[in-house]
MARPA-91553 format. One record per residue: residue number from 1; residue in one letter; x, y, z of N, C-alpha, C in turn. Coordinates in nm, 2 decimals, always signed. Each point is the difference from the previous one (the first is absolute). Example, Ala and Ser with C-alpha at 12.3 -4.5 7.8 and 13.67 -1.06 7.14 Angstrom:
! residues 2
  num  residu   neast  nnorth     nup  caeast  canorth    caup   ceast  cnorth     cup
    1       A   +1.32   -0.57   +0.78   -0.09    +0.12   +0.00   +0.09   +0.12   +0.00
    2       S   -0.04   +0.11   -0.07   +0.09    +0.11   +0.00   -0.08   +0.11   +0.08
! end
This chain:
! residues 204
  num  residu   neast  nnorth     nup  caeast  canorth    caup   ceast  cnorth     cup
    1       X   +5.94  -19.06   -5.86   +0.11    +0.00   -0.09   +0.02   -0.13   -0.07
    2       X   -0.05   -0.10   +0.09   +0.00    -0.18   -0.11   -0.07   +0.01   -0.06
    3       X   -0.19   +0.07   +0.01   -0.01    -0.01   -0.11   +0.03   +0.04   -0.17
    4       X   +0.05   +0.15   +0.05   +0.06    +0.09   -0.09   +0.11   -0.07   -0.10
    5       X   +0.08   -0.07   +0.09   +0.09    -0.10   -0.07   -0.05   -0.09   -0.08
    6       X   -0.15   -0.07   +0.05   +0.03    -0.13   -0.09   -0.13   +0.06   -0.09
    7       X   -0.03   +0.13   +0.00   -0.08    +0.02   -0.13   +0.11   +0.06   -0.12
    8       X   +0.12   +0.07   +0.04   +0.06    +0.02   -0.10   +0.10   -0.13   -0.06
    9       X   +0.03   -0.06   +0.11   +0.05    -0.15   -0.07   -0.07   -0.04   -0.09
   10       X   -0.12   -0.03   +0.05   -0.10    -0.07   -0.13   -0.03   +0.07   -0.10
   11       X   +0.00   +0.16   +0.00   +0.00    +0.06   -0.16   +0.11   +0.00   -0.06
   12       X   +0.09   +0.01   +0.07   +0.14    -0.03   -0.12   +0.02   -0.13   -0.03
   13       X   -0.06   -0.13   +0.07   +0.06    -0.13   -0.08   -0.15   -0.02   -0.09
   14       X   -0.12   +0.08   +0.02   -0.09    -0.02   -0.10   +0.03   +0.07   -0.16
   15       X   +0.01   +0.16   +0.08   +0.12    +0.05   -0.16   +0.07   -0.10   -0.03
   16       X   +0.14   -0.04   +0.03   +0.08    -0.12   -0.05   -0.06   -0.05   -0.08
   17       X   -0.10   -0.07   +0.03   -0.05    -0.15   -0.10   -0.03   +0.05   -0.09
   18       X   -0.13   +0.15   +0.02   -0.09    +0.06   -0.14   +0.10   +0.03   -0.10
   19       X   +0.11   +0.06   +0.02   +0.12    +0.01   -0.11   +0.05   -0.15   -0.03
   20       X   +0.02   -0.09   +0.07   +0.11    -0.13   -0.04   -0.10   -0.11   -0.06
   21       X   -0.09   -0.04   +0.03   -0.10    -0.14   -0.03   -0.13   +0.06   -0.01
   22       X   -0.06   -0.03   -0.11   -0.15    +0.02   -0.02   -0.09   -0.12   +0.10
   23       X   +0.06   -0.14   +0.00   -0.06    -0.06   +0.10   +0.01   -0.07   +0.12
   24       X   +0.03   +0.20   +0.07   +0.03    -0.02   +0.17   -0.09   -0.08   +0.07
   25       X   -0.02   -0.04   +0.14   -0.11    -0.02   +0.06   +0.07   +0.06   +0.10
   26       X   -0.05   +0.06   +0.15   +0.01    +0.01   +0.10   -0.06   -0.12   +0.10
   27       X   +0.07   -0.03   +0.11   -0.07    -0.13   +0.08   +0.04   +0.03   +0.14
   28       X   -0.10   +0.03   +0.08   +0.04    +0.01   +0.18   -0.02   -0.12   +0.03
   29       X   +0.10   -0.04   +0.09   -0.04    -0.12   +0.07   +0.07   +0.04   +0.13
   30       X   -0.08   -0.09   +0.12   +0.02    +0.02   +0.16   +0.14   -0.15   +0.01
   31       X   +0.03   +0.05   +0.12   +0.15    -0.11   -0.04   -0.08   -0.15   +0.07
   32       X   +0.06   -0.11   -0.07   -0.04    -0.12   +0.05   -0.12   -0.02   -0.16
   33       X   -0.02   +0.10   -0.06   -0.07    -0.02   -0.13   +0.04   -0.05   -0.11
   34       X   -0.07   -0.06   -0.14   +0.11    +0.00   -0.08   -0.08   +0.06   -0.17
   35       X   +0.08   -0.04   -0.05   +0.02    +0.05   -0.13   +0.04   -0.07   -0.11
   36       X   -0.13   +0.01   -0.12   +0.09    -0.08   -0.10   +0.04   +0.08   -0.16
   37       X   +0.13   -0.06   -0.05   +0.01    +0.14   -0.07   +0.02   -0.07   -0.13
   38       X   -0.06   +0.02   -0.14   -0.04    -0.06   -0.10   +0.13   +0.09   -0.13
   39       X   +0.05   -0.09   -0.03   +0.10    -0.01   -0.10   -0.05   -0.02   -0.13
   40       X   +0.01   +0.07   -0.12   -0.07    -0.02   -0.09   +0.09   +0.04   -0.13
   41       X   +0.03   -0.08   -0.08   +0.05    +0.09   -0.10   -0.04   -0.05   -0.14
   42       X   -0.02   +0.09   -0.10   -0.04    -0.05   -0.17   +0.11   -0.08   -0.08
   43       X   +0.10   +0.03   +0.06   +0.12    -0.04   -0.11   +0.08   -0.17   +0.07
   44       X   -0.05   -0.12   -0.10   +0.03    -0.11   +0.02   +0.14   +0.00   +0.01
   45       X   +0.15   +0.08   -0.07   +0.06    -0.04   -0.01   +0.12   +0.05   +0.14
   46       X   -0.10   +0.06   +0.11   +0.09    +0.05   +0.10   +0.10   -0.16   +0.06
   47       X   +0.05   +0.04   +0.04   +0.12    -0.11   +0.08   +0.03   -0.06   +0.16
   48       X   -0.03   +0.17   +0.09   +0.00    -0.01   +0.12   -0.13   +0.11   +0.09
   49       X   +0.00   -0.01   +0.06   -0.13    +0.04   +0.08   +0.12   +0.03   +0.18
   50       X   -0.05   +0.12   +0.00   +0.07    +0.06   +0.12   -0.13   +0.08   +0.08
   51       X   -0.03   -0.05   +0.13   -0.11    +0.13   +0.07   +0.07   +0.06   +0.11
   52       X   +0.04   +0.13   -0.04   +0.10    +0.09   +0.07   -0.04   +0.12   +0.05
   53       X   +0.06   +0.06   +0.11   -0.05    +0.10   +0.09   +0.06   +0.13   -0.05
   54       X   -0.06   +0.11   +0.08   +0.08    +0.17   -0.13   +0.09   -0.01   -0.09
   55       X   -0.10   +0.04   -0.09   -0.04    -0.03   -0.14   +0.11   -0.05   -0.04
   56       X   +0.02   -0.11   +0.00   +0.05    -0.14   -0.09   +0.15   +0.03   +0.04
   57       X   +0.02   +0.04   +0.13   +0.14    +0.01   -0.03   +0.08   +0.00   +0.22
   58       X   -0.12   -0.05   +0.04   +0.06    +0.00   +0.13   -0.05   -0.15   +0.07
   59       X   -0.03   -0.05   +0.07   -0.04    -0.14   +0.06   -0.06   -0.06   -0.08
   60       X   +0.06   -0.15   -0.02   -0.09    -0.08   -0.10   -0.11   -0.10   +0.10
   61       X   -0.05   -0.04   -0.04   -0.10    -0.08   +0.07   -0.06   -0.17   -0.10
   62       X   +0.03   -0.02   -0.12   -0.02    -0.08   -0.06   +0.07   -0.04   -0.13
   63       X   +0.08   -0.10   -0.05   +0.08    +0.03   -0.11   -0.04   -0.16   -0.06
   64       X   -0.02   +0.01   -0.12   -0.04    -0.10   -0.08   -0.03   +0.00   -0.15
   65       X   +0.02   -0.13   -0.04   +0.00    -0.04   -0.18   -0.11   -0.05   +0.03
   66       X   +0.00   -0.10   -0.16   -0.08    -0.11   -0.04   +0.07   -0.13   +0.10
   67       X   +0.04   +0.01   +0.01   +0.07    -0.13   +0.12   +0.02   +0.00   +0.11
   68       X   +0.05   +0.09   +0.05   +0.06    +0.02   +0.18   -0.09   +0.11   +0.06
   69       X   -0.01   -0.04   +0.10   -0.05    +0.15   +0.08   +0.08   +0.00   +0.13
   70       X   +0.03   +0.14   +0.03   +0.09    +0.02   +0.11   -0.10   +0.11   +0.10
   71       X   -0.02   -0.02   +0.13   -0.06    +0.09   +0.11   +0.12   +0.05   +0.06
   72       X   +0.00   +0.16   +0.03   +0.08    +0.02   +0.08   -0.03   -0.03   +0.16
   73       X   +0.10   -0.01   +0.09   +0.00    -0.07   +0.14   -0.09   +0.09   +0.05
   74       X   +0.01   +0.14   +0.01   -0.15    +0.04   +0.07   -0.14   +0.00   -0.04
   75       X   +0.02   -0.05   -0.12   -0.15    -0.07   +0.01   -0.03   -0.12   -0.02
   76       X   +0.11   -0.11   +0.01   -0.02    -0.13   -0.08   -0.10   -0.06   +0.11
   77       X   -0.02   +0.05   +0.16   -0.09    -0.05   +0.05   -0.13   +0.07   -0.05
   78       X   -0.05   +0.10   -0.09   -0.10    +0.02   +0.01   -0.06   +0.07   -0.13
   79       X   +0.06   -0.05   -0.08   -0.02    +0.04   -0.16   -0.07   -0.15   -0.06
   80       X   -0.10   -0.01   -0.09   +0.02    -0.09   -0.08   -0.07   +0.03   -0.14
   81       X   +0.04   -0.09   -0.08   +0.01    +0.03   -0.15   -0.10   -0.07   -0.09
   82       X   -0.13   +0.04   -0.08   -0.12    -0.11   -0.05   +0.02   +0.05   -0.15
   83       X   -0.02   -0.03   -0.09   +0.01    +0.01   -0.13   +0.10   -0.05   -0.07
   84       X   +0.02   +0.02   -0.15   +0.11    -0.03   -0.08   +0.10   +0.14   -0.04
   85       X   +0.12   -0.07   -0.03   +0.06    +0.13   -0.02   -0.06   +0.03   -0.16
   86       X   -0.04   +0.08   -0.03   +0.05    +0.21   +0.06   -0.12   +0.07   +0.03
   87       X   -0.06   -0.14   +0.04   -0.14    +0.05   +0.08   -0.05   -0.04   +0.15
   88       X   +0.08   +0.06   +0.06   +0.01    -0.06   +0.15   -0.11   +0.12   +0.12
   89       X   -0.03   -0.07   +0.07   -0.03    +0.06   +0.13   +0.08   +0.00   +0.12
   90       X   +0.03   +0.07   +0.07   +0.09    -0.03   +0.11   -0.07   +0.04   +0.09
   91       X   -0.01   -0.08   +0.15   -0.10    +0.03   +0.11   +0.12   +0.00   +0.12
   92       X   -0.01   +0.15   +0.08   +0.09    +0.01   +0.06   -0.10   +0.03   +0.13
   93       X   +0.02   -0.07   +0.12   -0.09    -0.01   +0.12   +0.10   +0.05   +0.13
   94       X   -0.07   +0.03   +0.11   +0.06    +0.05   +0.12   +0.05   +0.12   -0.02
   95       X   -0.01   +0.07   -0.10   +0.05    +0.15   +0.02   -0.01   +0.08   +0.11
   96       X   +0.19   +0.05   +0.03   +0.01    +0.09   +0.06   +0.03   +0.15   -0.10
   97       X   +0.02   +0.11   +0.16   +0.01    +0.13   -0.08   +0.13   +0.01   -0.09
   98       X   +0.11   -0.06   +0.05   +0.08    -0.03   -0.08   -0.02   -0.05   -0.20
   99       X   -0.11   -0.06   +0.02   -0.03    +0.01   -0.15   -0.06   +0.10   -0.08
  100       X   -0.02   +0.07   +0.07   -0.06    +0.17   -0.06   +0.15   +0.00   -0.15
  101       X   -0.07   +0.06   -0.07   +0.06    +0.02   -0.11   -0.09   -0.01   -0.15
  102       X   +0.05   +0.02   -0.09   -0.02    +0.02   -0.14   +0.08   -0.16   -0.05
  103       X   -0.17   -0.09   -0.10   +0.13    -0.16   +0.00   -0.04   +0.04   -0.19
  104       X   +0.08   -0.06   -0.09   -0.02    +0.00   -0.11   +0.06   -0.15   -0.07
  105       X   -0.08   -0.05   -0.11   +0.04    -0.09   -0.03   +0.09   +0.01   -0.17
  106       X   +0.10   -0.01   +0.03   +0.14    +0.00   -0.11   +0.06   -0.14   -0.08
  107       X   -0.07   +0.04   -0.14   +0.03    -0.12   -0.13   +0.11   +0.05   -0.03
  108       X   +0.08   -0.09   -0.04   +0.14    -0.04   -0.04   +0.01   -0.07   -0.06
  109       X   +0.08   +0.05   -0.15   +0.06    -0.12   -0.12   +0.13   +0.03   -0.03
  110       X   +0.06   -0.12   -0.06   +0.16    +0.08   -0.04   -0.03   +0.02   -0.14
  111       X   +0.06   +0.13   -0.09   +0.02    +0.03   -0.10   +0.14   -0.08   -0.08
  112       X   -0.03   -0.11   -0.05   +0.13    -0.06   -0.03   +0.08   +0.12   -0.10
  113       X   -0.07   +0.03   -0.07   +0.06    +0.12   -0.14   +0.05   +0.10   +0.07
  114       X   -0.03   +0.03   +0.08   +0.08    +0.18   +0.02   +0.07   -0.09   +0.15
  115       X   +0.01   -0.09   +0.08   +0.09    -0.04   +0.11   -0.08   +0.07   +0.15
  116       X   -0.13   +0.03   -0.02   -0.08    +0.06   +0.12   -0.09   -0.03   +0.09
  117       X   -0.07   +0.02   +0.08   -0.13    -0.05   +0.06   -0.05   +0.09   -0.04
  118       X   -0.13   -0.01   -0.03   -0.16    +0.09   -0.04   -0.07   -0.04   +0.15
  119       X   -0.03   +0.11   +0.09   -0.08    -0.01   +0.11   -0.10   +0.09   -0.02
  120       X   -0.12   -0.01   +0.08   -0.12    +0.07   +0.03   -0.07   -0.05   +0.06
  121       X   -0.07   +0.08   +0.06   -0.07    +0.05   +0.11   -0.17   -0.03   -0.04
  122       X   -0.04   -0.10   +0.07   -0.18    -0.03   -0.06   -0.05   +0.00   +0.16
  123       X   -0.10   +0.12   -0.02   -0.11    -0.02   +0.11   +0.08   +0.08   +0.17
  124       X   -0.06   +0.07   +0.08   +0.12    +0.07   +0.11   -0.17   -0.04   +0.12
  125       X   +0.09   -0.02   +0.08   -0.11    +0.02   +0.13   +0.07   +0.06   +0.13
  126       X   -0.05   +0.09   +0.05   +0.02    +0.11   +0.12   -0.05   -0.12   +0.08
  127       X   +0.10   -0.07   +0.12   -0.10    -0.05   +0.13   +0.02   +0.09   +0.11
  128       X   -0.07   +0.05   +0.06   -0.02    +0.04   +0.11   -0.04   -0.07   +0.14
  129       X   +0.09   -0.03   +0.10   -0.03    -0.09   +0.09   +0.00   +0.11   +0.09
  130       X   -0.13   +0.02   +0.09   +0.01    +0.09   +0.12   -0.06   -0.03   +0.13
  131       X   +0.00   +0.01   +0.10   -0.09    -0.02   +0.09   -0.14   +0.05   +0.00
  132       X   -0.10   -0.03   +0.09   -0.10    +0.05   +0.03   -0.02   +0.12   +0.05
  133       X   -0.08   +0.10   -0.08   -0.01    +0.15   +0.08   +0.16   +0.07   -0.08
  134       X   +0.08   -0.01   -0.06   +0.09    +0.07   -0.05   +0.14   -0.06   -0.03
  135       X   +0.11   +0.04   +0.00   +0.13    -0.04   -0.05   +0.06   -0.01   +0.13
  136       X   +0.13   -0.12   +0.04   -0.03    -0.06   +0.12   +0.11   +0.10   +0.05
  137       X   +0.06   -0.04   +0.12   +0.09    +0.09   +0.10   +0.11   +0.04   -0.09
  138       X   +0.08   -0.10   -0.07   +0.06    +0.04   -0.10   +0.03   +0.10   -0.11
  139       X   -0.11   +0.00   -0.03   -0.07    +0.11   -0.12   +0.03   +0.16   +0.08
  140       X   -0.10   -0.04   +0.12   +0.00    +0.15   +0.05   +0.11   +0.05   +0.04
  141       X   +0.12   -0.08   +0.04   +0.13    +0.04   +0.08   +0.05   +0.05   -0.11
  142       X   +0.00   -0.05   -0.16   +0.12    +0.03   -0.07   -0.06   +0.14   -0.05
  143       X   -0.11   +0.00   -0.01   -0.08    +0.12   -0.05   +0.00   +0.14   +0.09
  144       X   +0.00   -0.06   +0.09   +0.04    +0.13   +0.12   +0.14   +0.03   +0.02
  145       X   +0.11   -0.13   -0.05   +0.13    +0.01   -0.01   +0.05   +0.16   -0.11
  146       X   -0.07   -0.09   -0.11   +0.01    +0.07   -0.10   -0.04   +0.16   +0.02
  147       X   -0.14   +0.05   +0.06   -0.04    +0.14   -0.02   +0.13   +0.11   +0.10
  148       X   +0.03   -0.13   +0.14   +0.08    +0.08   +0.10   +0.10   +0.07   -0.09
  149       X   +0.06   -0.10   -0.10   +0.14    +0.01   -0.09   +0.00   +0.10   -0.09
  150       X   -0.14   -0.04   -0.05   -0.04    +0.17   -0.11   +0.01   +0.14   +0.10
  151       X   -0.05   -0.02   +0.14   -0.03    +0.13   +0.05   +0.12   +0.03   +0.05
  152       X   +0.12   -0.07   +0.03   +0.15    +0.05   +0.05   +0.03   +0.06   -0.13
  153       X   +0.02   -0.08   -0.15   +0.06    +0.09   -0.06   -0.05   +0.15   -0.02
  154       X   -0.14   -0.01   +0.01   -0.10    +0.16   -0.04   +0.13   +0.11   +0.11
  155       X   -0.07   -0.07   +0.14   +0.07    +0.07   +0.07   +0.16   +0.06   +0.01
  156       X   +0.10   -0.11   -0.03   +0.12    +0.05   -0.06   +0.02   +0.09   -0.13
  157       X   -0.05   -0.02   -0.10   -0.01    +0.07   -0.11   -0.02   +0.11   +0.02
  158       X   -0.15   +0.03   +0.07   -0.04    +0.18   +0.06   +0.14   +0.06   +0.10
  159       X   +0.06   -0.10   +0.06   +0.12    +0.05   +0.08   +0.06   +0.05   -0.07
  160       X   +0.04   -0.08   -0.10   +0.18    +0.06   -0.08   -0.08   +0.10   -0.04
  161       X   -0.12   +0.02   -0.13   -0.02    +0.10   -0.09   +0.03   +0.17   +0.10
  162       X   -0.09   -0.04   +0.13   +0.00    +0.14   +0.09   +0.16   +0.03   +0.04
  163       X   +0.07   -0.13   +0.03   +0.13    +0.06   +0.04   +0.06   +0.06   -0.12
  164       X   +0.00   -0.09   -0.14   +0.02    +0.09   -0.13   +0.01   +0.16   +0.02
  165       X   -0.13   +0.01   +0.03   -0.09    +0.11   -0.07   +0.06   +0.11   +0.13
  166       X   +0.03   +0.01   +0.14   +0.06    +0.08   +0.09   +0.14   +0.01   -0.03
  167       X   +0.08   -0.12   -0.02   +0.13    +0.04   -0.11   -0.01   +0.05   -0.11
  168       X   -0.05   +0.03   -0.05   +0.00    +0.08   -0.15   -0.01   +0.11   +0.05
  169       X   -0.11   +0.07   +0.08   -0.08    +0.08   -0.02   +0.15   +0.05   +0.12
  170       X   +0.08   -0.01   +0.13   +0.08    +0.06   +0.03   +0.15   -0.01   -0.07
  171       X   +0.00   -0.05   -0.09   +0.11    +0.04   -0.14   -0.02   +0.08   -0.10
  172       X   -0.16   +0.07   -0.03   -0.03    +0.04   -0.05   +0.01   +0.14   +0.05
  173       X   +0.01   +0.02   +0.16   -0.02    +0.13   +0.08   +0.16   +0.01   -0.01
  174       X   +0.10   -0.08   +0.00   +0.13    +0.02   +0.04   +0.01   +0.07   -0.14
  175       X   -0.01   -0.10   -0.07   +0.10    +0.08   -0.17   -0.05   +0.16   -0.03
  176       X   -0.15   +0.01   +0.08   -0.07    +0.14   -0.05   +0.10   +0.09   +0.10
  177       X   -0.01   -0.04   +0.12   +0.10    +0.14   +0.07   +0.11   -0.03   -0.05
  178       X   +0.08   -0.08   -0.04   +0.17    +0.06   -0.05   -0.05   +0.07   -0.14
  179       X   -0.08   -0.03   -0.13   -0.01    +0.04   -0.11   -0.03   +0.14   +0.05
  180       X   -0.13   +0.04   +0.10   +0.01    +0.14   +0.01   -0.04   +0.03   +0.11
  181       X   +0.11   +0.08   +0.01   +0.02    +0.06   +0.19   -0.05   +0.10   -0.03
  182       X   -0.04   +0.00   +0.11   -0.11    +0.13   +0.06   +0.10   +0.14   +0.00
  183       X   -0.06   +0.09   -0.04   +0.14    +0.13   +0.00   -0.10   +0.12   +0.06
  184       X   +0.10   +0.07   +0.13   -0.08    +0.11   +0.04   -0.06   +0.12   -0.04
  185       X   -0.11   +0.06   +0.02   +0.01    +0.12   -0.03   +0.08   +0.10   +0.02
  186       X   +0.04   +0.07   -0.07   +0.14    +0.13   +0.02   -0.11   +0.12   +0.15
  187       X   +0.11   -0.01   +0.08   -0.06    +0.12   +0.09   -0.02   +0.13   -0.01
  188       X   -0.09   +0.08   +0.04   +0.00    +0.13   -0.07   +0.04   +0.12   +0.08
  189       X   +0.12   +0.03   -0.05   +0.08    +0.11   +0.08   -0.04   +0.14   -0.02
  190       X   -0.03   -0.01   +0.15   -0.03    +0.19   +0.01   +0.10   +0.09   -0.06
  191       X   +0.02   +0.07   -0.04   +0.11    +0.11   -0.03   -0.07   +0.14   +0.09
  192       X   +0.06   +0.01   +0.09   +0.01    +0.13   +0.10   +0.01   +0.11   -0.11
  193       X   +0.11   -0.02   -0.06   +0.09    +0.14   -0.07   -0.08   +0.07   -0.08
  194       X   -0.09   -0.10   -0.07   -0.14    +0.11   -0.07   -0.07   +0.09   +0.06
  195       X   -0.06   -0.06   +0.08   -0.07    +0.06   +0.06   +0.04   +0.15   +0.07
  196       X   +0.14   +0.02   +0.08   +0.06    +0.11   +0.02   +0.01   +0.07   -0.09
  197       X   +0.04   -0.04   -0.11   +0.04    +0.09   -0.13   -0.17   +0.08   -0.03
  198       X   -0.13   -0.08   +0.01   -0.10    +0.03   -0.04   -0.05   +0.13   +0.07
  199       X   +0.05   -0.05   +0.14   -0.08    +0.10   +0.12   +0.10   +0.11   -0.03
  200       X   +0.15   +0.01   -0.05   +0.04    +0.11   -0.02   -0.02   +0.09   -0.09
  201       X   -0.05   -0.05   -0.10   -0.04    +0.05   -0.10   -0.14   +0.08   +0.04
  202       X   -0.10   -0.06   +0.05   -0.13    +0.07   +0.02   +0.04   +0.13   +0.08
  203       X   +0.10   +0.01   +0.11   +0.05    +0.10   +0.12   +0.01   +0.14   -0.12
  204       X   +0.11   -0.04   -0.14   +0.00    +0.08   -0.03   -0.09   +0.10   -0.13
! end
């Protein structure tokens, strides 16, 4: 069942990218590994440089101009930064599974004229950190968390529909016998009296 999980994990975050960035990469790394992730942009007049975790809008990991650079605390032991801005490399070492994720690097300018930021998104990398031989205890608990979870609802769901379906079906028998009652056959009465009339008639 883990593996079942982490093949469908990895085709939905590989769909993801094929729709969002033309220049995905995919990168496995074993933990204690590292990774360096190449920031690139065409346009001189960007401002700020952000390398941030699902997709540009959940954990940051690196924030900087032409002047300052800021590491956030869980990586400021293990990140470092070689190039010029807006063309940086960032080398992030000791990876754990914790760093699994989608990292993207996000240019920022302010629009003085309209009062805005102009942000985007250059370049996306899938890291995958996993153990050896498959996705570690973690992986498989939540994965098996998850199928137990699917299989209770299945099972509730078939409950109510059948209990549905035996309530209906004896409201459907009630309303039929009051709408129409069963009505007896009329019984068929001998008449004696013909009969004597008949035989007396043949006597004579």
């Amino acid at each position: 069942m883990s593996a079942v999980c982490l093949k469908l994990v990895t085709l939905l975050c590989l769909s993801c990218l094929t729709l969002s960035d033309p220049e995905k990469i995919v990168v496995s790394r074993k933990p204690g590994e590292a990774i360096t992730i190449h920031c690139r942009s065409p346009d001189n007049t960007d401002e700020y440089l952000d390398l941030c975790r699902d997709l540009c809008q959940g954990d940051k990991v690196v924030y900087m101009n032409s002047e300052n650079v800021e590491i956030v605390p869980a990586y400021k032991d293990r990140a470092q930064i070689t190039g010029a801005f807006s063309k940086v490399d960032i080398f992030i070492k000791n990876l754990t599974l914790e760093d699994t994720g989608q990292y993207w690097c996000m240019y920022k300018k302010v629009n003085e004229k309209i009062g805005k930021v102009d942000a985007k998104c250059r370049g996306s990398v899938l890291l995958v950190v996993k153990e050896e031989g498959g996705v570690s205890g973690n992986g498989n608990q939540a994965c098996e968390t998850k199928h137990q979870g699917m299989l209770l609802v299945t099972v509730v769901t078939s409950a109510v529909v059948l209990l549905c379906f035996i309530v209906g079906a004896c409201m459907w028998l009630i309303l039929k016998t009051k709408t129409f009652p069963t009505t007896k056959k009329p019984r068929r009465v001998i008449n004696n009296e013909v009969y004597e009339d008949m035989r007396a008639t043949i006597r004579r």
